[in-house]
C-alpha positions in Angstrom: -0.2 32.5 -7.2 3.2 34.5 -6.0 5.3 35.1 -8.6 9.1 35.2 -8.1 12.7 35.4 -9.4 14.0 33.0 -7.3 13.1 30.6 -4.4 12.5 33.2 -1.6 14.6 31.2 0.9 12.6 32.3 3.8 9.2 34.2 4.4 6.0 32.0 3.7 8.5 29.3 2.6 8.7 28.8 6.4 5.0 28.1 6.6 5.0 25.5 3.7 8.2 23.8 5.9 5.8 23.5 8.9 2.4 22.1 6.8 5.6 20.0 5.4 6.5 18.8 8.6 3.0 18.2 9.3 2.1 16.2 6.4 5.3 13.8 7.2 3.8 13.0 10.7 0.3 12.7 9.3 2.0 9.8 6.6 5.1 8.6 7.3 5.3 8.4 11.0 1.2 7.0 10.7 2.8 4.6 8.6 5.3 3.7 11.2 3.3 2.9 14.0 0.9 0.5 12.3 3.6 -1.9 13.0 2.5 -1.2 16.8 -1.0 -2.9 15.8 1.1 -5.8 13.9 0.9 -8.5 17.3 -2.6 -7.5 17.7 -3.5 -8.1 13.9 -1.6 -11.1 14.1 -3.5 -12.3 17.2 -7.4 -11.1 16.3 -7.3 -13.0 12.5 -5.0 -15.7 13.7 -2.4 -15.0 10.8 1.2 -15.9 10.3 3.7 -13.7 9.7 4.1 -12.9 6.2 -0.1 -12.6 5.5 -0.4 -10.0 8.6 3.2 -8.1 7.1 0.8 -7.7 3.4 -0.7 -5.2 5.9 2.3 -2.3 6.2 3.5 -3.4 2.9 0.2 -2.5 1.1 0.3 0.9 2.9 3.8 2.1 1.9 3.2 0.3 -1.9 0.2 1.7 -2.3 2.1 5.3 -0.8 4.9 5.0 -3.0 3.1 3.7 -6.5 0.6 6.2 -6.6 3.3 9.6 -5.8 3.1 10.1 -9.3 -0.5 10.9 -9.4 -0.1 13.3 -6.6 2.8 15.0 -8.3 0.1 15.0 -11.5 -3.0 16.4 -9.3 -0.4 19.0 -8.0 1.1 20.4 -10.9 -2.2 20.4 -13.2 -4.5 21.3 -11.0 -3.3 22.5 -7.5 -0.9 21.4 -4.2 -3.8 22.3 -1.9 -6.3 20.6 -3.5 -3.7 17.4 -4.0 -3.5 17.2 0.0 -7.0 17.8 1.1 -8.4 15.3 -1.2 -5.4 13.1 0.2 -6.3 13.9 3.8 -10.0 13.0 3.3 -9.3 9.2 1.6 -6.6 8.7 4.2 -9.0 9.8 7.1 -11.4 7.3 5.6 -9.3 4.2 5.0 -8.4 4.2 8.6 -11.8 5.0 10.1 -12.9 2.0 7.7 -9.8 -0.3 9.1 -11.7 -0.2 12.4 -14.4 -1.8 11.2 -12.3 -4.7 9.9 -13.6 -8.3 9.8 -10.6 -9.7 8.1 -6.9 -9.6 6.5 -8.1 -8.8 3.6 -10.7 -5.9 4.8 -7.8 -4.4 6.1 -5.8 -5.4 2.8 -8.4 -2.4 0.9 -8.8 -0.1 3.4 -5.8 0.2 5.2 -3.6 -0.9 3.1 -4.8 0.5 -0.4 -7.0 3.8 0.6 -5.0 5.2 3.5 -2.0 4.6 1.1 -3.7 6.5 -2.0 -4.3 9.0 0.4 -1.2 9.4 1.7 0.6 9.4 -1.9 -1.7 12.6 -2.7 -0.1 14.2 0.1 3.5 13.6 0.8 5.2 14.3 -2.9 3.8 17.2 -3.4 4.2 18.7 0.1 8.0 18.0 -0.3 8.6 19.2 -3.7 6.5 22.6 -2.5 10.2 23.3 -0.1 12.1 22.6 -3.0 10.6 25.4 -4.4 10.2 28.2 -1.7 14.3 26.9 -1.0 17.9 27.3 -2.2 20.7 28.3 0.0 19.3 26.8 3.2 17.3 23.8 1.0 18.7 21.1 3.0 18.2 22.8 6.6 14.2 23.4 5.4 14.0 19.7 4.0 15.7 18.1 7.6 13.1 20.3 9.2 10.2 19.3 7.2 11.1 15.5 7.2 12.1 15.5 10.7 8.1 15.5 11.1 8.7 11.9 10.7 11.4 11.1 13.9 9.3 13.1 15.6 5.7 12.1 14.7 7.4 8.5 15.8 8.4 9.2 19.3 5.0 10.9 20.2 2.6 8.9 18.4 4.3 5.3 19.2 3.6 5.0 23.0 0.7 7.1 22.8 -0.8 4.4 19.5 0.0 1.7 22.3 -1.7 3.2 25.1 -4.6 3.8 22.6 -4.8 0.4 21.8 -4.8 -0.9 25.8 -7.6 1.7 26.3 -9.6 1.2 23.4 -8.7 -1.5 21.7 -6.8 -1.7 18.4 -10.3 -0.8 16.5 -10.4 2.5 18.8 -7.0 3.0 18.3 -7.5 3.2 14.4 -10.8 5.5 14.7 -9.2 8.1 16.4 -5.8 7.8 14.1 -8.6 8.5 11.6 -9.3 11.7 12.8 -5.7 12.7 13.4 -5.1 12.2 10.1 -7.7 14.5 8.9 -5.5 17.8 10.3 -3.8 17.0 6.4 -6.8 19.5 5.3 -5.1 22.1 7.1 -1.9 21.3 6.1 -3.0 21.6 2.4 -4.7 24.7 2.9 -0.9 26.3 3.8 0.3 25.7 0.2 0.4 28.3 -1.3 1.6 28.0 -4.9 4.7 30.0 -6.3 5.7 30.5 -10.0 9.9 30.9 -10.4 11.7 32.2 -12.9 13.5 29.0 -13.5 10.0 27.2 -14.2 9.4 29.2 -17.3 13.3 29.2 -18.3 13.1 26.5 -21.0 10.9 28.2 -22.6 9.0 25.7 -25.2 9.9 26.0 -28.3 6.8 25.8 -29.9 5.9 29.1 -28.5 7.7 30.3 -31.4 6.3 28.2 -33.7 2.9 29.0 -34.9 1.0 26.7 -33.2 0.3 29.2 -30.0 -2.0 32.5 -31.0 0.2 36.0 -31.2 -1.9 36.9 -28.0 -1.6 33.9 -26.1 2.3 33.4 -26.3 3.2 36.5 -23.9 1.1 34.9 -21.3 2.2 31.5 -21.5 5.8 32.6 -20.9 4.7 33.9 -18.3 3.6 30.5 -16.4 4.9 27.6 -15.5 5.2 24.6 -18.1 2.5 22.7 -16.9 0.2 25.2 -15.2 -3.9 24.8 -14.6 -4.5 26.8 -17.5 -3.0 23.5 -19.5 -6.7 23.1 -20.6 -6.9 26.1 -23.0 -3.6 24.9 -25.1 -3.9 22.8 -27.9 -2.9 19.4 -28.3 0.9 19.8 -29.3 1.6 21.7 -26.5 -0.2 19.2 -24.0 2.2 16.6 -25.9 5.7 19.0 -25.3 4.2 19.7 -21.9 4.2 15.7 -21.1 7.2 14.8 -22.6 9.2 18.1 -20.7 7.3 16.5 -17.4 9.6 13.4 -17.4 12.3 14.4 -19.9 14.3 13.8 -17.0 14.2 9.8 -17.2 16.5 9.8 -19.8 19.6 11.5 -18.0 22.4 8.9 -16.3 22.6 10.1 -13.5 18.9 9.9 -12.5 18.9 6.3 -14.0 22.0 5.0 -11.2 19.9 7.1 -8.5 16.8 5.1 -9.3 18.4 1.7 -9.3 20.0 2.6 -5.8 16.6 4.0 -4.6 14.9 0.0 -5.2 17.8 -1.6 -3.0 18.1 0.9 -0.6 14.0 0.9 -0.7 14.2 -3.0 0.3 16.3 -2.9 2.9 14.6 0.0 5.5 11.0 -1.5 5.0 11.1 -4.3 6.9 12.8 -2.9 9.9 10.0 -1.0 10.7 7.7 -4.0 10.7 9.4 -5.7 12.5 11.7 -4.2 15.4 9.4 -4.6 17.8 8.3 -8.2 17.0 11.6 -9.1 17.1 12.5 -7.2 20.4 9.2 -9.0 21.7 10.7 -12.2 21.1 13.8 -11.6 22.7 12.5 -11.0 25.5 11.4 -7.5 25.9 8.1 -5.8 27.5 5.7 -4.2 25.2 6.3 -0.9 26.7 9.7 -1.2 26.1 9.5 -2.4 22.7 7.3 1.2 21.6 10.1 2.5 23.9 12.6 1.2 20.8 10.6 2.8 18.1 10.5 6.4 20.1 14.1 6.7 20.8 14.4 5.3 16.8 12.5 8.8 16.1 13.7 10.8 18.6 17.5 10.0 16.8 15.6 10.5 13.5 15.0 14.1 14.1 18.5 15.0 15.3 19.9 13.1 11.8 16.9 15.3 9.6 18.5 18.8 11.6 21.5 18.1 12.2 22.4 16.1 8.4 20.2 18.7 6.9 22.2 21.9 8.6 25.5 20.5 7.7 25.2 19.5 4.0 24.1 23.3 3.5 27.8 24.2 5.2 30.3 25.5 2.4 32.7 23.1 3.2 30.1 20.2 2.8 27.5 21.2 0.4 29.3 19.8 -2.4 29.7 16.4 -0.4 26.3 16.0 -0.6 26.2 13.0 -3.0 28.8 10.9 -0.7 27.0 12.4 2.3 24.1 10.3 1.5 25.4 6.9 0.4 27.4 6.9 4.0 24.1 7.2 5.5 22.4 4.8 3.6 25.7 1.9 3.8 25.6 3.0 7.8 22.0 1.9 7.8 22.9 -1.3 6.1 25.6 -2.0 8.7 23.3 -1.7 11.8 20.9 -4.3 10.3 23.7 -6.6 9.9 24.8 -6.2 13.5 21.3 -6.5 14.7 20.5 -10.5 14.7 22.7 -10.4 18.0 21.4 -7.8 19.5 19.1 -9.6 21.9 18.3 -7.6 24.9 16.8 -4.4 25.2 19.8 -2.4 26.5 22.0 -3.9 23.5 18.8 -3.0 20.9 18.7 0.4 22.6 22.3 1.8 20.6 20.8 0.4 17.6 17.7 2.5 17.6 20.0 5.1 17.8 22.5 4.6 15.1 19.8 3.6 12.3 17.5 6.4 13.0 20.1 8.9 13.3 21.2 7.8 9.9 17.7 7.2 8.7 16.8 10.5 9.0 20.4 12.0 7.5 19.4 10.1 3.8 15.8 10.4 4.3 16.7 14.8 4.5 19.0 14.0 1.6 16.8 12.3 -1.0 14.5 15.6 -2.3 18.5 17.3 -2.0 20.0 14.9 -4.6 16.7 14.5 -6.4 16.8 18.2 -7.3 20.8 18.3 -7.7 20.0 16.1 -10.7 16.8 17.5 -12.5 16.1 21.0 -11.0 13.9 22.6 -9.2 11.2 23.0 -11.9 11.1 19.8 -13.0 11.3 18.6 -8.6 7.7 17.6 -8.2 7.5 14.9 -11.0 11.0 13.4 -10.2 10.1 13.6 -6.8 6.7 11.6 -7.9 8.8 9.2 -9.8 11.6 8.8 -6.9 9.0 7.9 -4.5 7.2 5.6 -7.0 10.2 3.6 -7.4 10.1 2.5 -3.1 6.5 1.2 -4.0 7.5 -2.9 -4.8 10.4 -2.6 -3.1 8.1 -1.8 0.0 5.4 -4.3 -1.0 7.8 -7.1 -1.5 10.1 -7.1 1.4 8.0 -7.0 4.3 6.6 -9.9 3.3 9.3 -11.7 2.3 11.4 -10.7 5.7 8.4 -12.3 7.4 8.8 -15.7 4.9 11.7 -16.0 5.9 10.9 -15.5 9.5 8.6 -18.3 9.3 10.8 -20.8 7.6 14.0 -20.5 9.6 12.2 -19.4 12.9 14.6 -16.5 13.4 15.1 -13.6 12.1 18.5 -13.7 11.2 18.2 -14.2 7.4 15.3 -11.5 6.9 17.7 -8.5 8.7 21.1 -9.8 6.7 19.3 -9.8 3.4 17.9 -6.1 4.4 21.8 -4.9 5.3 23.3 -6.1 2.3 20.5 -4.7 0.1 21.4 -1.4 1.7 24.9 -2.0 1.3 24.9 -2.4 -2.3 22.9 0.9 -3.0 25.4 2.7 -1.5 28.2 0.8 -2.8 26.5 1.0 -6.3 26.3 5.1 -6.0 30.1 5.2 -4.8 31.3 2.9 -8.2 28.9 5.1 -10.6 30.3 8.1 -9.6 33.9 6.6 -9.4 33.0 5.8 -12.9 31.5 9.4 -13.7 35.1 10.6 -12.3 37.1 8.5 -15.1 35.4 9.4 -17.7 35.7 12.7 -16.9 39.3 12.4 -16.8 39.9 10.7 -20.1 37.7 13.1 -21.9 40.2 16.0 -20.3 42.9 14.1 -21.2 41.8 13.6 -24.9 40.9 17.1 -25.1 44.5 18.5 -24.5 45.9 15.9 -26.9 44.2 16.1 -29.6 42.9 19.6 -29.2 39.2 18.8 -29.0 37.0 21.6 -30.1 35.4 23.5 -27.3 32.7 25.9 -27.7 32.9 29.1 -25.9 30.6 32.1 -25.2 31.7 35.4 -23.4 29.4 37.4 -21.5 31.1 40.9 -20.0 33.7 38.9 -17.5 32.4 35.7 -17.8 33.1 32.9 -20.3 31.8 29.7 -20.1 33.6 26.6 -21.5 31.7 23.4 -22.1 33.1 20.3 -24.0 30.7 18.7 -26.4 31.7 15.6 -24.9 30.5 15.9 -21.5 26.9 16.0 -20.3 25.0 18.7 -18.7 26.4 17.9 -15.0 30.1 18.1 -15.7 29.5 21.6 -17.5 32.3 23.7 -16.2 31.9 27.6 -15.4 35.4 29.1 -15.6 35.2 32.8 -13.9 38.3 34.5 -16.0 39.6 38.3 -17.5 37.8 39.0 -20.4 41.3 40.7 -21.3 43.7 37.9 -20.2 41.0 35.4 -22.0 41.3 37.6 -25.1 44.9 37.5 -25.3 45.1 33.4 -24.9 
């Protein structure tokens, strides 16, 4: 395990950005393109709409639920282990899915194994950037996630051509065994102990409940380390609690509401562009064509997004970088219900994936803007475990809807607005945040509100009791001029 000051911001951190790059095609772009196999499903069993949608939603629920468990696996026991065993159950659910003699066959092994699979993988290969990255965090994570636009575009047309070949149950054999490169992905995480992991220190290493001998070492480490077996009880308890401490904090609470609308309202796109562009009229070929250019657009919004939040002038725009993506996104499903030809469908793939891919870059950003790096992989776990009943509910429900009005009007307007109002909720909380802020300045000059204030060499730091740990101010001042006020 390297040990470090700081996140390296380059050297092997590149080659965790490409096994993270790798792991996003092997999961999320994998995910994508089952809804390539949805007409064929649809056709083989006989099934409506919503019972053959259970099929992508059980995949991203099951993706999404169980991220916690791979953020566990990866902080108690190791990242590379995490992703190999992931690789192996995901490899297996979809060599299984060929096999498939029904919905529900499909239900456990594509929906629910490949998912678990997947969910041991994709946390913990994106908090492992967080942690190699600072300065250029958002250029590493718009490369890594990029993996997904472009995973899209290669594997959409080519899933198709599979499928004409070999049928659908070829098609999902040899996805099997593309999915099994996740063993080499996991093998290229290395694990890295920062400074910052073992800066709040726990406080019952001065208490006596840690051996003399052992403290020294276990300052050394990170909070939740593999060697978590040799401590005592107590300290697994602190070590738990310090895990998801973070729940607790506001602004992780309005970012985890937003999360389950904005969840709902991307899912069901994905299942169902190209049934819809199918009934409009347009050719299979052109359909996959659709979801190509969609992540084609998604990598240039991953990069681009991604290199332009890290700019000075931007970086601390991040926040209201990310709900214009995410309220953009809601505004292209809104137009979509009359877009009803392929070369009127074609600007739309490029406008939601180009945004889809800015917020997607942006989520690990905000996520660790909020909680910190150390504490990355289990608010990461948690972030991701929040899309899981968005994305097992809407699908479904998109394709209800479908099959009570007979268009699909009503299923892409309830996904817009649902977008809409995560974005719109974000934009009020930190309106709010803003107010608050400004009233508790306000009250401080009036009534000369006690500050606390600590002086190191030129520095002195000013916090006000008041205000929680994001609006702590840093004031850079003379230690001379600050002496004589």
């Amino acid at each position: 395990r390297a040990r470090h000051t700081g996140p390296p911001d380059g050297g092997w951190g590149w080659m965790i950005v490409a096994g993270c790059f790798l792991v996003t095609i092997c999961t999320r772009a994998v995910t994508r393109c089952i809804s390539i196999f949805f007409v064929e499903f649809q056709a083989y069993f006989g099934q409506d709409y919503a019972r053959t949608a259970w099929i992508h939603s059980i995949v991203d629920c099951a993706t999404m639920l169980c991220a916690p468990l791979g953020s566990l696996i990866s902080n108690h026991v190791s990242c590379q282990v995490g992703i190999m065993l992931g690789g192996l159950l995901a490899s297996t659910g979809l060599i299984l899915s060929s096999f498939a003699t029904s919905l529900e066959h499909l239900y456990l092994s594509l929906g629910v194994l490949t998912g678990l699979g997947f969910a041991l993988c994709y946390s913990p290969a994106i908090a492992m950037v967080g942690k190699y990255f600072n300065k250029r965090k958002a250029l590493a994570y718009g490369i890594a996630m990029s993996g997904s636009g472009i995973g899209t575009f290669i594997l959409a047309p080519v899933v198709q051509l599979l499928i004409e070949q070999f049928s659908w149950r070829g098609a999902l054999l040899i996805l099997g065994g593309f999915v099994l490169n996740l063993c080499v992905c996991g093998a290229l995480m290395r694990p890295i102990s920062l400074k910052e992991d073992c800066k709040t220190a726990p406080e019952f290493l001065e208490q006596d409940i840690v051996p003399e001998t052992e403290k020294q070492d276990l300052k050394q480490m990170s909070i939740c380390s593999p060697l978590i077996k040799l401590w005592p009880h107590e300290c697994l308890c602190y070590c738990s609690w310090k895990e998801y401490d973070f729940l607790l904090m506001p602004g992780f609470m309005v970012l985890a509401v937003s999360v389950l609308f904005m969840a709902y309202g991307c899912s069901p796109l994905f299942v169902y562009l190209v049934p819809y562009a199918l009934s409009v009229g347009v050719s299979h070929h052109q359909a996959a064509f659709l979801m190509s250019i969609l992540g084609v657009i998604d990598i240039i919004g991953n990069i681009t997004f991604g290199w332009l939040t890290d700019r000075r002038c931007l970086k601390k725009h991040r926040y209201f970088c990310y709900l214009f993506a995410v309220g953009m996104d809601g505004l292209c499903c809104l137009f979509l219900p009359v877009l009803q030809s392929f070369p009127l469908l074609v600007p739309f793939s490029f406008t939601f994936g180009y945004f889809d891919g800015a917020y997607v870059t942006l989520i690990p950003v905000m996520t660790a803007d909020v909680v910190g790096t150390s504490l990355l992989s289990s608010a990461l776990g948690v972030v991701y475990f929040l899309h899981a009943i968005p994305y097992l509910v809407s699908p479904p429900v998109a394709g209800w809807l479908v099959d009570t009005t007979g268009s699909y009007t009503a299923s892409f307007l309830l996904c817009g607005f649902s977008m809409i109002f995560s974005s719109a909720l974000l934009c009020f909380a930190r309106l709010a945040k803003k107010i608050k802020r400004t009233h508790l300045q306000s009250l401080t000059g009036d009534t000369g509100m006690k500050q606390h204030i600590w002086t190191n060499g030129a520095m002195a730091y000013s916090v006000t009791a008041e205000l929680d740990q994001k609006d702590v101010e840093f004031l850079a001042v003379d230690t001379n001029s600050f002496s004589n006020r």
